[in-house]
C-alpha positions in Angstrom: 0.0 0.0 0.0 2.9 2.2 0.9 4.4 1.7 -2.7 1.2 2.5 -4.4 0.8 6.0 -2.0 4.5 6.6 -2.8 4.3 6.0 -6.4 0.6 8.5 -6.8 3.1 10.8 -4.6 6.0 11.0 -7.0 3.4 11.1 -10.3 1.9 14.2 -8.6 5.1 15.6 -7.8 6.0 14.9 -11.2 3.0 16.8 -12.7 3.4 19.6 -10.4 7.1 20.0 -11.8 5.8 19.7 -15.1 3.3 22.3 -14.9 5.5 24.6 -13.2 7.9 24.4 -15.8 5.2 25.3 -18.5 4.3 28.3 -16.4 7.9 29.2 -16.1 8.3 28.7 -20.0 5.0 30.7 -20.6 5.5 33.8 -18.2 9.2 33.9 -20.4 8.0 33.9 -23.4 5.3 36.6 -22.4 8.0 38.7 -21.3 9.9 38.4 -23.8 7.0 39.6 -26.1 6.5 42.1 -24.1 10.0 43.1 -24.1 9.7 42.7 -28.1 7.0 45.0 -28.5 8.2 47.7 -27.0 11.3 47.4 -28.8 9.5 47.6 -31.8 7.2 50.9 -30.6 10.5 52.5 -29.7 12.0 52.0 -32.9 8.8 52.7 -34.5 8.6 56.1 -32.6 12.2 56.6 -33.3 11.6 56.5 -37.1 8.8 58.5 -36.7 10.5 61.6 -34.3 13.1 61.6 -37.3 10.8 61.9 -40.1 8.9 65.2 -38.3 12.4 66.5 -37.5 13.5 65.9 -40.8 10.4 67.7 -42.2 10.6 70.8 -40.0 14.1 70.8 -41.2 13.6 70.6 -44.9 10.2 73.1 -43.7 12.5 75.7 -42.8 14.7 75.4 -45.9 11.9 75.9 -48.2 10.3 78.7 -45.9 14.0 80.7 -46.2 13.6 80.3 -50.2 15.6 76.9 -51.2 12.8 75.3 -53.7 14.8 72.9 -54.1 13.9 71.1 -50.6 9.9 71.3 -51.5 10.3 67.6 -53.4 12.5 66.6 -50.2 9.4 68.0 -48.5 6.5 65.3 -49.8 8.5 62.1 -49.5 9.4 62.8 -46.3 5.4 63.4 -45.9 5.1 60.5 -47.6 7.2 58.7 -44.9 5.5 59.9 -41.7 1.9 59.3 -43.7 2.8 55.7 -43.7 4.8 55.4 -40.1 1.6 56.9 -39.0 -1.2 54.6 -40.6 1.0 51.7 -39.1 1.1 53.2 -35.6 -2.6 53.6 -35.8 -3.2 49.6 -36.7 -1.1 48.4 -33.6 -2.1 51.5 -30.9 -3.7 49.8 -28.6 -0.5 47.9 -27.5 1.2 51.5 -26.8 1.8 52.4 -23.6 1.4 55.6 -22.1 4.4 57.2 -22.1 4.6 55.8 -25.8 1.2 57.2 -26.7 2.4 60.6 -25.4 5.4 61.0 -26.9 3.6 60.0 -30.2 0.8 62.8 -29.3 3.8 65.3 -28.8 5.6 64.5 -32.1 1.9 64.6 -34.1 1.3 67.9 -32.2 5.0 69.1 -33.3 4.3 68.7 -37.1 0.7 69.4 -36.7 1.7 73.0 -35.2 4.4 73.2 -38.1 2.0 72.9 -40.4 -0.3 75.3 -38.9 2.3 77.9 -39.5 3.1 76.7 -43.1 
């Protein structure tokens, strides 16, 4: 009888091991998706904070009388009209600090604009 309890014993040890190690395995691999993400926002935000700055930029040139910067001018619109529409499809996973520094950069080229 001992051997039976014993052997029920080790099988549920053996199962809560198991399990644990699945949980282990699972709470990694949602960090490291998590950790993946926001790798990818930040690079996403970076690319995006260049584009505006590169815009103002090429802005100001074309504002002091080079013409020659006002085709620079649209791809660079181009750029930060598609960055954009693919930081709108995946927003929800921003954070906030993410999502307001996105807000700042929009309000940045939005207020460049403005004084076009």
């Amino acid at each position: 009888m001992q051997k039976a309890i014993d052997v029920i014993g080790d099988a549920t040890q053996n199962s809560i091991n198991a399990a644990a190690k699945i949980a282990e395995e699972t709470v990694t691999s949602l960090v490291d998706a998590v950790n993946s993400n926001s790798l990818k926002w930040e690079d996403l935000l970076e690319e995006y904070e260049e584009s505006v700055n590169e815009y103002l930029a090429c802005l100001k040139k074309v504002n002091s009388g080079d013409l020659s910067a006002a085709a620079d001018l649209a791809d660079i619109l181009d750029d930060i009209q598609d960055l954009s529409k693919e930081i709108s499809e995946i927003s929800a996973n921003m954070t906030e600090s993410q999502a307001a520094r996105y807000s700042q950069m929009m309000q940045k080229l939005a207020n460049a604009m403005s004084n076009m």
